[in-house]
C-alpha positions as CSV (number, residue, x, y, z in Angstrom):
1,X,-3.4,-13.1,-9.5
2,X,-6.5,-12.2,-7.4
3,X,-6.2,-8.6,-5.9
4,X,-8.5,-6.8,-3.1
5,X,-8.2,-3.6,-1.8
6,X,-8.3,-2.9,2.5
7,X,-7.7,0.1,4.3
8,X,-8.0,1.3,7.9
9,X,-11.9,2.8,9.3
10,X,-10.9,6.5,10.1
11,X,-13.4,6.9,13.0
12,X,-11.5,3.9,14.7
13,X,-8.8,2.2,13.1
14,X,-9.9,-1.4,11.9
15,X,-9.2,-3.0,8.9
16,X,-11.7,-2.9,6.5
17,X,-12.0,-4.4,2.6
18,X,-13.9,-3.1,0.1
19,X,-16.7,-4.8,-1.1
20,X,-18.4,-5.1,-4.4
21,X,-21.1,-2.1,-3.6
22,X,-18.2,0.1,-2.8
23,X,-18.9,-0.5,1.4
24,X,-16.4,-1.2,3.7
25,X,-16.2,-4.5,5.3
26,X,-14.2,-5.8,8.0
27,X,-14.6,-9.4,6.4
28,X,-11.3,-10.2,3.8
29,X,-14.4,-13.0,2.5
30,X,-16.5,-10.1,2.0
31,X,-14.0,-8.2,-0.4
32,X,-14.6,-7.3,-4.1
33,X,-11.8,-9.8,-5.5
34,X,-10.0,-7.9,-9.1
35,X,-8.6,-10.6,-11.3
36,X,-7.0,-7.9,-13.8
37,X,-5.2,-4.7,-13.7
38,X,-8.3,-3.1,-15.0
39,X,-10.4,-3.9,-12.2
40,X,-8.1,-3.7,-9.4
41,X,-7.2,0.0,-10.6
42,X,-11.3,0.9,-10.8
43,X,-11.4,-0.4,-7.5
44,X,-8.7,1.8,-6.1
45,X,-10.3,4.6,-7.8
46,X,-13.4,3.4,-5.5
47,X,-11.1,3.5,-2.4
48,X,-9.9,6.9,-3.3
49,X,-13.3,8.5,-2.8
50,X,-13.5,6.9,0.5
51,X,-10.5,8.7,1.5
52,X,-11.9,12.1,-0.1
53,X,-14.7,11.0,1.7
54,X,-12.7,11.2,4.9
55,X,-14.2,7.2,5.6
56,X,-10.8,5.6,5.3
57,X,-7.3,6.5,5.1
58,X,-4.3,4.5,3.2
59,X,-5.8,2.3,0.7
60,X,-3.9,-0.4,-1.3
61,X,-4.2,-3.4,-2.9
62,X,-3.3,-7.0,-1.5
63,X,-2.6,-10.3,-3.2
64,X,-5.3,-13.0,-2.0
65,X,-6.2,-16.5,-3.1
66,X,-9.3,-18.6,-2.8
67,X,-9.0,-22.0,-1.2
68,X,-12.1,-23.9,-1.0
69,X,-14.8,-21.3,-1.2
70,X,-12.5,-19.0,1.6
71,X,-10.4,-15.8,1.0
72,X,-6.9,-15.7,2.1
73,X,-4.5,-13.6,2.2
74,X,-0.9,-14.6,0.6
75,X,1.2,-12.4,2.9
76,X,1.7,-13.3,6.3
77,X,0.8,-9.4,7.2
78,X,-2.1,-9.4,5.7
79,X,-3.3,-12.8,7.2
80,X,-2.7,-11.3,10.9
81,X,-4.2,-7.6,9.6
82,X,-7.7,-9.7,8.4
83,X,-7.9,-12.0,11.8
84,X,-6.8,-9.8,14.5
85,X,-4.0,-9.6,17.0
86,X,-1.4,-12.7,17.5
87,X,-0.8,-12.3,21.5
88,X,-4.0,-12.5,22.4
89,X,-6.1,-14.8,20.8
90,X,-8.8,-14.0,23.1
91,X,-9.0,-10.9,21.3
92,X,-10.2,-9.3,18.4
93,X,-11.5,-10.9,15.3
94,X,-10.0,-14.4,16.0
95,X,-11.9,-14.6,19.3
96,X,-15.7,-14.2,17.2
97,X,-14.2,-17.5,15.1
98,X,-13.5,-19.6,17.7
């Protein structure tokens, strides 16, 4: 099972996935993508600092898949945390896709 790890931005609150340099992206694609226990606990170690760091607050690791080159999220939370808000379409990330 792939794993990333996302947390909220402190300064203002938007999702964010860690990436493979130890940034913060808002892009799930973008995400540093564990495929063992090993690496998904190093990269929580990673998040850690970041929240020492006072950069991000409540890290934790998510269950993704690749399908066809793209990063998904399995749970349905997580799919509307990574694309934005679902009443207004005209918001958010999902607005910058269409």
């Amino acid at each position: 099972m792939l794993q990333v790890v996302t947390a909220n931005r402190l300064v203002e609150g938007d999702v964010v996935y860690l990436t493979e340099g130890g940034q913060w992206s808002e892009r799930l694609g973008d995400a540093c993508r564990a495929d063992d226990k090993q690496k998904a606990d190093a990269l929580m170690e990673t998040a850690e600092q970041a929240v020492a760091a006072q950069l991000v607050v409540a890290p934790y690791a998510i269950d993704v898949t690749t399908e066809n080159g793209t990063v998904r999220a399995l749970q349905y939370r997580e799919q509307i945390r990574a694309s934005g808000p679902t009443i207004r379409t005209d918001l958010g990330k999902q607005a910058a896709q269409g």
